[in-house]
BALOBA-1460 file (C-alpha; in Angstrom, 3 decimals):
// residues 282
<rec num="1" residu="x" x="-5.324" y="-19.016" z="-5.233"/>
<rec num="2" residu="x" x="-8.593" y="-20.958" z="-4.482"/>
<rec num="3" residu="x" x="-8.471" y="-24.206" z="-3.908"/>
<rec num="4" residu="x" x="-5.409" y="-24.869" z="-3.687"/>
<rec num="5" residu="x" x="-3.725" y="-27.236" z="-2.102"/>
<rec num="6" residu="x" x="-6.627" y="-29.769" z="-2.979"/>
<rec num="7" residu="x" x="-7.802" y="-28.223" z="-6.432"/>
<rec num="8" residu="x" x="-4.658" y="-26.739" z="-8.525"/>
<rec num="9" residu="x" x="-6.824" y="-26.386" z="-12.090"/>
<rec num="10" residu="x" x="-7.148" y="-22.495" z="-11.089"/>
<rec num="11" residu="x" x="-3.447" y="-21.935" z="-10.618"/>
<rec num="12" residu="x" x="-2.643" y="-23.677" z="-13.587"/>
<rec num="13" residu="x" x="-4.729" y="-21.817" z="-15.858"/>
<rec num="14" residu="x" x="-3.094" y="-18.694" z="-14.241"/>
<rec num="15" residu="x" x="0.203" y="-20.129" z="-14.638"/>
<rec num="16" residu="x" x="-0.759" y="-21.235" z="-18.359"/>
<rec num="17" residu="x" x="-2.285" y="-17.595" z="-18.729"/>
<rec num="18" residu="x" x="1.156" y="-16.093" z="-17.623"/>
<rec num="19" residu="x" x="3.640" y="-18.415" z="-18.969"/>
<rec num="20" residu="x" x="5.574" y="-19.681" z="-15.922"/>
<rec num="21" residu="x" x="5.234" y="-21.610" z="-12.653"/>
<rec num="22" residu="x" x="4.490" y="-19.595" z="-9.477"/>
<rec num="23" residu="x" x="7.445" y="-20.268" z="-6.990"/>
<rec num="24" residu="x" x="5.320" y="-19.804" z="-3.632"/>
<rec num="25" residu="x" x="1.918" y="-21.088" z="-3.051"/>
<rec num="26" residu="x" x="-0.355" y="-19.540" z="-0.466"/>
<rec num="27" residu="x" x="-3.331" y="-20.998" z="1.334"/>
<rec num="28" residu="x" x="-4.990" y="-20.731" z="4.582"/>
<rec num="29" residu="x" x="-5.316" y="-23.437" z="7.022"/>
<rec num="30" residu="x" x="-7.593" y="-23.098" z="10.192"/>
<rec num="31" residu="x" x="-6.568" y="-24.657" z="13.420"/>
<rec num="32" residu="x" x="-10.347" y="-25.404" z="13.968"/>
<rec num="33" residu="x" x="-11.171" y="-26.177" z="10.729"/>
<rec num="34" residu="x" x="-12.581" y="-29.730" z="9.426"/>
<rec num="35" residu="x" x="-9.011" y="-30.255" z="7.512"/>
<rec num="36" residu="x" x="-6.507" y="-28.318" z="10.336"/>
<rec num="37" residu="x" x="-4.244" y="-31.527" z="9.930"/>
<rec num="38" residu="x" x="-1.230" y="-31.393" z="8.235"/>
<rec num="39" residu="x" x="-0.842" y="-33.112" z="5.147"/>
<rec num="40" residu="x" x="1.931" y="-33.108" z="3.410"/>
<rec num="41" residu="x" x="0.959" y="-35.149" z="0.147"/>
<rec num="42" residu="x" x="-0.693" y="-31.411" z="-0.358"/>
<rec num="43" residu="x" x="2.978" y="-30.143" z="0.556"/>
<rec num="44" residu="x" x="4.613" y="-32.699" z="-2.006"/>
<rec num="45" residu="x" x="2.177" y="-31.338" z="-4.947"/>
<rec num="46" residu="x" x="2.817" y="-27.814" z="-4.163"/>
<rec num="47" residu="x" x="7.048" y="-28.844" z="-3.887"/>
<rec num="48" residu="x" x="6.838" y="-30.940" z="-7.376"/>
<rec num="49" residu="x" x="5.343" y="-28.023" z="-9.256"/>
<rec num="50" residu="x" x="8.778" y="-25.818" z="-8.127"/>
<rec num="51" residu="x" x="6.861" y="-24.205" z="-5.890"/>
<rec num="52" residu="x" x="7.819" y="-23.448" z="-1.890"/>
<rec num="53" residu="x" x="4.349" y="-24.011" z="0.226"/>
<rec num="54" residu="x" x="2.892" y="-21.413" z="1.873"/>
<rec num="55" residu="x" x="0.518" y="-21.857" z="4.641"/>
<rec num="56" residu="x" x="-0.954" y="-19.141" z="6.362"/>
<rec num="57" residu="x" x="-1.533" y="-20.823" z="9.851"/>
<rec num="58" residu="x" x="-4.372" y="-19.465" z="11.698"/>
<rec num="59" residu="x" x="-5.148" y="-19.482" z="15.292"/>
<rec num="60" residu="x" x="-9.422" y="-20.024" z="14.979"/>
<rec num="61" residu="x" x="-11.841" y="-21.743" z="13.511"/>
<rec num="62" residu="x" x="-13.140" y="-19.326" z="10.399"/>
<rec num="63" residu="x" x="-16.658" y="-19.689" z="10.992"/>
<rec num="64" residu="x" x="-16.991" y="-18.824" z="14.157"/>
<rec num="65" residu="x" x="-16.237" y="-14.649" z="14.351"/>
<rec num="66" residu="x" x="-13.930" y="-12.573" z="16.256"/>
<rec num="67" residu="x" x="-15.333" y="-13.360" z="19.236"/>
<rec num="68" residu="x" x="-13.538" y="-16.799" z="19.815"/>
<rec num="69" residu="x" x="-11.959" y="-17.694" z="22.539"/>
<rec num="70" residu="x" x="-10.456" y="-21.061" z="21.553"/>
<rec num="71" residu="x" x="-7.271" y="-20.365" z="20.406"/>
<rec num="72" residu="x" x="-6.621" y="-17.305" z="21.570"/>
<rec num="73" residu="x" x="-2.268" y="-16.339" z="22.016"/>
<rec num="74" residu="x" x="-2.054" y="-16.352" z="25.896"/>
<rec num="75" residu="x" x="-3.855" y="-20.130" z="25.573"/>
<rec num="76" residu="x" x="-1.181" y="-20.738" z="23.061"/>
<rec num="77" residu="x" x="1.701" y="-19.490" z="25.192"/>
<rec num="78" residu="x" x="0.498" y="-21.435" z="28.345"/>
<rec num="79" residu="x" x="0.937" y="-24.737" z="26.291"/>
<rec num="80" residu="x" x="-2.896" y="-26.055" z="25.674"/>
<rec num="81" residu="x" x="-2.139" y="-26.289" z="22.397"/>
<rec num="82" residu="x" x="1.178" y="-27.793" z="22.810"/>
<rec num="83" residu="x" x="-0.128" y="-31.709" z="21.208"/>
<rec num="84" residu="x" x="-1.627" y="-29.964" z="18.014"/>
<rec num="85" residu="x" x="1.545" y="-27.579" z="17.628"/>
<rec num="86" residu="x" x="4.299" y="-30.632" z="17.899"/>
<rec num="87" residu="x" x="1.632" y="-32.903" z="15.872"/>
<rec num="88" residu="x" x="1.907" y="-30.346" z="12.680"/>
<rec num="89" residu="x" x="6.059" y="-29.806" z="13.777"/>
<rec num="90" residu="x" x="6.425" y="-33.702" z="13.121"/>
<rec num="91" residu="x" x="4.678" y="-33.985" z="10.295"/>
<rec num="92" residu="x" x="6.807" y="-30.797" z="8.871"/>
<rec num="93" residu="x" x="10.500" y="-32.521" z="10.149"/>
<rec num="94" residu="x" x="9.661" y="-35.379" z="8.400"/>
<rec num="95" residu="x" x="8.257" y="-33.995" z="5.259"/>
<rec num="96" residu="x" x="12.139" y="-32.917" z="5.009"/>
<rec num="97" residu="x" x="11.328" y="-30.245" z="2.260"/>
<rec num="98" residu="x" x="11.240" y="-25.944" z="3.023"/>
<rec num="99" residu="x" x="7.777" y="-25.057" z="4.163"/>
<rec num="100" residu="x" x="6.748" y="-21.403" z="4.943"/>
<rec num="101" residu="x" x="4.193" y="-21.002" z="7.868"/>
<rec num="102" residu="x" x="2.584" y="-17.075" z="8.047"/>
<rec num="103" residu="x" x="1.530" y="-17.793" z="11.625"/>
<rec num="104" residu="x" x="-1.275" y="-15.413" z="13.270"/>
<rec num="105" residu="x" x="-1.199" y="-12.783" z="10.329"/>
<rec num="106" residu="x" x="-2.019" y="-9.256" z="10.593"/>
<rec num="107" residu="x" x="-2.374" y="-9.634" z="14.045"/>
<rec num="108" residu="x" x="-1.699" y="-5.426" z="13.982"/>
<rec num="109" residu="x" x="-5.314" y="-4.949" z="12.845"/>
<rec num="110" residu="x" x="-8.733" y="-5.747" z="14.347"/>
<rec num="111" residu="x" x="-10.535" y="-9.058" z="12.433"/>
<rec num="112" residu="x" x="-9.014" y="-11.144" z="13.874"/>
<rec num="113" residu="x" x="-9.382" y="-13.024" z="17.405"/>
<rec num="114" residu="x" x="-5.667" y="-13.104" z="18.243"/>
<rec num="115" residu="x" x="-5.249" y="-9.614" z="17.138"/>
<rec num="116" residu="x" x="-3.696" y="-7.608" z="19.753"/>
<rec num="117" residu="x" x="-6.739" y="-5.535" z="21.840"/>
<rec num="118" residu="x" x="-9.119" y="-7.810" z="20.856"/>
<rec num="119" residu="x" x="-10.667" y="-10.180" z="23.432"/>
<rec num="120" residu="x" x="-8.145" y="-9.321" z="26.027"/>
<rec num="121" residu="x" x="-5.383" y="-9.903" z="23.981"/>
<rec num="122" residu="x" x="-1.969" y="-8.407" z="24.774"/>
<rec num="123" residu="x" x="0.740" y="-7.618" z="22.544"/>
<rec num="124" residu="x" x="2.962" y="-9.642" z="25.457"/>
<rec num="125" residu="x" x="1.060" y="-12.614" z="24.597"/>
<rec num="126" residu="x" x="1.299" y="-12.560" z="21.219"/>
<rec num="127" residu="x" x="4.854" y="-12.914" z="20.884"/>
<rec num="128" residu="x" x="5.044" y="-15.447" z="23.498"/>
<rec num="129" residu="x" x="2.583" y="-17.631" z="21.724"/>
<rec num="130" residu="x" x="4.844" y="-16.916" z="18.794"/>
<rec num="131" residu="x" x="7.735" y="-18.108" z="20.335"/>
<rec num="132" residu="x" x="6.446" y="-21.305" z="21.752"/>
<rec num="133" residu="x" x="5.024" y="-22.331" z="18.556"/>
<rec num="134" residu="x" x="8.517" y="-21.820" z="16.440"/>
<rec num="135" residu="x" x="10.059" y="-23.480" z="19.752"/>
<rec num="136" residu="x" x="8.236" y="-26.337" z="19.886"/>
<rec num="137" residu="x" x="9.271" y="-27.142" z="15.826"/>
<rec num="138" residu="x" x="12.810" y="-26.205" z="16.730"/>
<rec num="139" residu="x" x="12.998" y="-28.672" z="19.446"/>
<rec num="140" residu="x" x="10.806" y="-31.125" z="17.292"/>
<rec num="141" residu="x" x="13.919" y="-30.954" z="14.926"/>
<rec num="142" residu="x" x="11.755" y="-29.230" z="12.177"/>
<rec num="143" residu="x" x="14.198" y="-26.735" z="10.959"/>
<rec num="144" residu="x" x="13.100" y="-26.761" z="7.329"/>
<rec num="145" residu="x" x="9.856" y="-24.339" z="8.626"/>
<rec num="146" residu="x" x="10.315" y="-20.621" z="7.781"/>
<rec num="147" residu="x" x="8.740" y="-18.371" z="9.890"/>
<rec num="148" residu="x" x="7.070" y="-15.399" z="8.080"/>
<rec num="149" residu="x" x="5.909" y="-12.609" z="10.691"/>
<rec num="150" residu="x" x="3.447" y="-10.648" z="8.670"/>
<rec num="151" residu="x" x="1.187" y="-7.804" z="9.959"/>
<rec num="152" residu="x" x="-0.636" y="-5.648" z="7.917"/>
<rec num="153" residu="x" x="0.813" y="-2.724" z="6.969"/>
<rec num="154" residu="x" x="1.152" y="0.382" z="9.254"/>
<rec num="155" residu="x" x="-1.413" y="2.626" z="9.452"/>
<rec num="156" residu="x" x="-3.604" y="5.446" z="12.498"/>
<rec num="157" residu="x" x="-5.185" y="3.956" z="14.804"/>
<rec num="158" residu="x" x="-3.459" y="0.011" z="14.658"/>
<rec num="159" residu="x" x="-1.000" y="-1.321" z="16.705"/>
<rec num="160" residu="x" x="2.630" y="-0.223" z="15.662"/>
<rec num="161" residu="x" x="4.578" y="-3.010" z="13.969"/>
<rec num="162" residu="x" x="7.093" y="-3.196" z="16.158"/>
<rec num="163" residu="x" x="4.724" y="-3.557" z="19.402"/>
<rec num="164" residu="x" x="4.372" y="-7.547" z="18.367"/>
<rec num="165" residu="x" x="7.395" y="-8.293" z="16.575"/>
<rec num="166" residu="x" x="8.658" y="-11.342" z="18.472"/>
<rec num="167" residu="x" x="12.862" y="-10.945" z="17.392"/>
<rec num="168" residu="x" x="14.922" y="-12.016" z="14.779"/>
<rec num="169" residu="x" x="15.688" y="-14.977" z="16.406"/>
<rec num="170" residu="x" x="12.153" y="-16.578" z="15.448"/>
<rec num="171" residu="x" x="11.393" y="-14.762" z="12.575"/>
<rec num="172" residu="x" x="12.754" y="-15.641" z="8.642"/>
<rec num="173" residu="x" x="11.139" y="-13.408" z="6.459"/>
<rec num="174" residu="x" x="8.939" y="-10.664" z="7.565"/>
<rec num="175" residu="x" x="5.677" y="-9.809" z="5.127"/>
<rec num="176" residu="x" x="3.342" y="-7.584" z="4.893"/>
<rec num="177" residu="x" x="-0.175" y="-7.250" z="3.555"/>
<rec num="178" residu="x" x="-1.928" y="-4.457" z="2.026"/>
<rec num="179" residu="x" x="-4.397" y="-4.421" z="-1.079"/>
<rec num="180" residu="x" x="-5.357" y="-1.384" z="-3.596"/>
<rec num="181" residu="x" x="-8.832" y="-1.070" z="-2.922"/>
<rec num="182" residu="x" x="-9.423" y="2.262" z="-5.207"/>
<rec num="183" residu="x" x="-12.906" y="3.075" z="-5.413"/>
<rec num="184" residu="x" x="-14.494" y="-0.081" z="-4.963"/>
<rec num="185" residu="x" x="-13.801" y="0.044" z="-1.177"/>
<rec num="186" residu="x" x="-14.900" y="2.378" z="1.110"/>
<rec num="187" residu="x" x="-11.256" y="3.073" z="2.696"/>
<rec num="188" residu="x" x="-8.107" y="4.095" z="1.338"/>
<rec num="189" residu="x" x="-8.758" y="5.198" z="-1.881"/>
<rec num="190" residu="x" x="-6.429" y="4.534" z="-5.278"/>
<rec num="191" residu="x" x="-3.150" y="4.302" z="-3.901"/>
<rec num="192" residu="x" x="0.544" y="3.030" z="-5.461"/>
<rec num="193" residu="x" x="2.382" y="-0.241" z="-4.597"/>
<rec num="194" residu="x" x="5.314" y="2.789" z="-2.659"/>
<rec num="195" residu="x" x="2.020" y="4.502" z="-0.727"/>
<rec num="196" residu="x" x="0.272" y="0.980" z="0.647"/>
<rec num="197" residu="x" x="4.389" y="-0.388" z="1.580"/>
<rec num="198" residu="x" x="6.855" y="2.282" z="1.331"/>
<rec num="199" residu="x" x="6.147" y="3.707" z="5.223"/>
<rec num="200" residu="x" x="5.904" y="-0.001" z="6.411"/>
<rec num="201" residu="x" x="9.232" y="-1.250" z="4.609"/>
<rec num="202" residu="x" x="11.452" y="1.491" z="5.634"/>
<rec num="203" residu="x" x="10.272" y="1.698" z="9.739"/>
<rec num="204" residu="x" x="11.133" y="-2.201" z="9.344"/>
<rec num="205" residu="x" x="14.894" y="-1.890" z="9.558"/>
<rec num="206" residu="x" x="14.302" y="-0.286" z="12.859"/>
<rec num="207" residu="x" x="12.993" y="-2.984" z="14.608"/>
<rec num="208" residu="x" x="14.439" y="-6.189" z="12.461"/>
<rec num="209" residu="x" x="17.589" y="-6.995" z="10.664"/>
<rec num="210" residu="x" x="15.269" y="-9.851" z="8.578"/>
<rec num="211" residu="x" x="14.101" y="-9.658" z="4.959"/>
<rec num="212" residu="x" x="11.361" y="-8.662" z="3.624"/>
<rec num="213" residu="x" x="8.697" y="-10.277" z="1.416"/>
<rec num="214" residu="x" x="4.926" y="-9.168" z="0.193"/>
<rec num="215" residu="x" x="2.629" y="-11.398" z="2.318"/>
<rec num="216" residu="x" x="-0.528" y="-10.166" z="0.544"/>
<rec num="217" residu="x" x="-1.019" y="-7.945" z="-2.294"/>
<rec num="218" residu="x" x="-3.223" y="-7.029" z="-5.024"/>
<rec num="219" residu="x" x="-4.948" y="-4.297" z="-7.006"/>
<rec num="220" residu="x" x="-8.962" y="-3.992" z="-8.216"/>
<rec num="221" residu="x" x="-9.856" y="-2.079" z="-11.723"/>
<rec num="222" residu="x" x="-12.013" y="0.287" z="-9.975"/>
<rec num="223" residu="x" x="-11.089" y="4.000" z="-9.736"/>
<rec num="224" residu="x" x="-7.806" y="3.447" z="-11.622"/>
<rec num="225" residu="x" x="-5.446" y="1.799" z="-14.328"/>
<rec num="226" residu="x" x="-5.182" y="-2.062" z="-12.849"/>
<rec num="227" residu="x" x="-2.547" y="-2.811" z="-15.179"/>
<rec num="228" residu="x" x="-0.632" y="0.419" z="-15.180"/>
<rec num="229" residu="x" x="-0.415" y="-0.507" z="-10.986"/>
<rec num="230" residu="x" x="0.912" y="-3.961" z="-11.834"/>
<rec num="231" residu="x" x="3.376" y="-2.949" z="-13.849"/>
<rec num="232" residu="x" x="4.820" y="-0.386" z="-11.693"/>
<rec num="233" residu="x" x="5.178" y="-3.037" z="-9.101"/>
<rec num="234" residu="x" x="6.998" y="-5.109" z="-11.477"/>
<rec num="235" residu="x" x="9.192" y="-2.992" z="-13.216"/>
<rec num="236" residu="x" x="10.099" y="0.099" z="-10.761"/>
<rec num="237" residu="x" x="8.751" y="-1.092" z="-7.108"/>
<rec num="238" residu="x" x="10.342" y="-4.444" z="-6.900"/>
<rec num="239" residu="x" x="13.047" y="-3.701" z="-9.043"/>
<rec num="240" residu="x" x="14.855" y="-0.675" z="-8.230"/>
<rec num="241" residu="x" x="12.904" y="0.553" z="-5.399"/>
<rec num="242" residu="x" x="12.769" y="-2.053" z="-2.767"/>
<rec num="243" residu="x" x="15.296" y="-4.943" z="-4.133"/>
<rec num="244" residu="x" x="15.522" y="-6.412" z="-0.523"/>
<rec num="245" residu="x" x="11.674" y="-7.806" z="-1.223"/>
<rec num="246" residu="x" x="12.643" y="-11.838" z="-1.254"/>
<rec num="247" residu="x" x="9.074" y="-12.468" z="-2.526"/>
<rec num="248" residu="x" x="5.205" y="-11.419" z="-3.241"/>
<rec num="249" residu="x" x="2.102" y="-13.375" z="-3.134"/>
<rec num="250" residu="x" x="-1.101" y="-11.944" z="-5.052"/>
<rec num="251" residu="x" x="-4.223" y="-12.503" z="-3.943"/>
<rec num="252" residu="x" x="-6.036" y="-13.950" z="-6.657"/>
<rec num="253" residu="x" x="-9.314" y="-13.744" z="-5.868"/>
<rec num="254" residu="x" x="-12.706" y="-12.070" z="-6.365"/>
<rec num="255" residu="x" x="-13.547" y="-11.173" z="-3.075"/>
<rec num="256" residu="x" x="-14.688" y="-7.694" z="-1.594"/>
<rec num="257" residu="x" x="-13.475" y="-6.652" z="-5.440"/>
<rec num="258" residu="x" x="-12.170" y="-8.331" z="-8.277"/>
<rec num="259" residu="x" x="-8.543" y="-8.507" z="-7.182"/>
<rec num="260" residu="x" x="-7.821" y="-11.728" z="-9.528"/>
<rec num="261" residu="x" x="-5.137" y="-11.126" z="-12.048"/>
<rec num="262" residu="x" x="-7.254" y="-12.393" z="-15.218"/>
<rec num="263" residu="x" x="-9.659" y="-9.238" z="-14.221"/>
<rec num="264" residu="x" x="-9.089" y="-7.818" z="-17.457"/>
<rec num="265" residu="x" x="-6.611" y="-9.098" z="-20.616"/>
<rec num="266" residu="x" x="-5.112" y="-5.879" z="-19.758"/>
<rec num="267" residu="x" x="-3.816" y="-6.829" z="-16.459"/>
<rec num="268" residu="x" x="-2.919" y="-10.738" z="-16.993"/>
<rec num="269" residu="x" x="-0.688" y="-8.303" z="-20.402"/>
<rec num="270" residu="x" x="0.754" y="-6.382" z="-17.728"/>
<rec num="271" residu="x" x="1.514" y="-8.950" z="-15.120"/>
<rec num="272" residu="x" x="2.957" y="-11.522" z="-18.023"/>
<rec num="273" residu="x" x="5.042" y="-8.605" z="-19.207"/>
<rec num="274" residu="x" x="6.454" y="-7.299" z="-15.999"/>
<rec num="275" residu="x" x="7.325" y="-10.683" z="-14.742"/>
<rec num="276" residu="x" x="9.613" y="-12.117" z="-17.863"/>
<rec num="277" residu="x" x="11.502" y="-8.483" z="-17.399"/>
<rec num="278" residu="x" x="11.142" y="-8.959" z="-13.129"/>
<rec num="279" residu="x" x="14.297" y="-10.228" z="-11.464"/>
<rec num="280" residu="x" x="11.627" y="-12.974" z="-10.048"/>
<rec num="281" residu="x" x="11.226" y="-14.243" z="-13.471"/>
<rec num="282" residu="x" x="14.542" y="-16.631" z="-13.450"/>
């Protein structure tokens, strides 16, 4: 949700619009951005509202391009980062509540600067910079961090999942992220919530024994029935189809399309509907 963790009117409204509290609030935090320090009065908000935090914890500074070098996992893994890393470990330990960090995300595809391929990057150094980061909390003493490995999902011509999965030992919940980008992107096409994370959820158990959650998700109006799509999620997908999904965070959000759930009355119906009947609703 934008602006969130410093601006919370947005999620309200949604939350007013829908009729209950998220539980899990997503935002993304730069390691070279002006605010990359940890701040966990943010945290506290987020934890009083009944609501887990969320921060996707990324490895650049967004304005700077793919092309970075400043962060990248094998600097990570050969400990130049090691005083920022404990720094954010110390201020989780002894915030004392759970926090969720989606470290290096979708780094499967190509956008990003750790991604694996891109700017020399191996998948060997991902997971080592992976491991070193969850170490460093561990021997901090910051056990209430969850680790949420989340690539994007599976598809030709990306790295295979498995290829930078860094073991069960350092991972809590494994997400993914895909998006229904139906005609208002120029890849993909209209596709269900089973096509985008069916192939991706059942390879998972072949590599990991760890649950699964919904790291990114979301659906545009364009080329299809928005709310018919949200309510299949709800009601058949993460029901009945894939039960073992601890959790899913929508993108809300008009970015490359309209992906925010009050796109239409129609789709803040459906998702208000399919919640109260979703086993997510309690």
């Amino acid at each position: 949700q934008p602006g969130v963790p410093w601006d919370f009117q947005a999620l309200s409204d949604v939350e007013l619009q829908l009729g209950r509290r998220a539980r899990v609030v997503n935002w993304f935090q730069g390691w070279g951005d002006p605010g990359r320090d940890p701040d966990p009065a943010r945290w506290k908000v987020v934890s009083d509202r009944g609501a887990i935090p969320l921060i996707t914890w990324e490895p650049w500074d967004w304005t700077a391009g793919v092309a970075q070098v400043a962060y990248l996992p094998r600097t990570i893994a050969a400990g130049q980062h090691d005083a920022f890393i404990r720094m954010w470990a110390t201020s989780v330990r002894d915030y004392g509540l759970p926090v969720l960090l989606r470290f290096a995300h979708e780094m499967n595809g190509s956008w990003y600067p750790w991604a694996n391929g891109i700017n020399g990057n191996t998948a060997a150094d991902y997971v080592a910079a992976w491991r070193r980061v969850v170490q460093i909390f561990r021997t901090t003493g910051a056990y209430n961090a969850g680790w949420v490995w989340c690539p994007t999902i599976e598809a030709a011509g990306i790295t295979p999942l498995e290829a930078c999965y860094p073991g069960d030992d350092v991972v809590d919940l494994v997400g993914f992220d895909a998006y229904n980008g139906g005609s208002a992107l120029s890849w993909g096409g209209w596709l269900t919530f089973d096509q985008l994370f069916g192939p991706s959820l059942r390879k998972l158990a072949s590599f990991s024994t760890r649950p699964p959650m919904v790291g990114e998700t979301a659906s545009t109006e364009s080329g299809g029935d928005k709310a018919a799509w949200i309510t299949d999620m709800l009601t058949t997908q993460l029901t009945t189809a894939y039960p073992e999904i601890r959790a899913f965070v929508w993108f809300n959000e008009a970015k490359e399309t309209d992906w925010r759930i009050g796109s239409s009355a129609e789709s803040v119906n459906a998702m208000r509907t399919g919640l109260a009947a979703n086993r997510f609703a309690a």
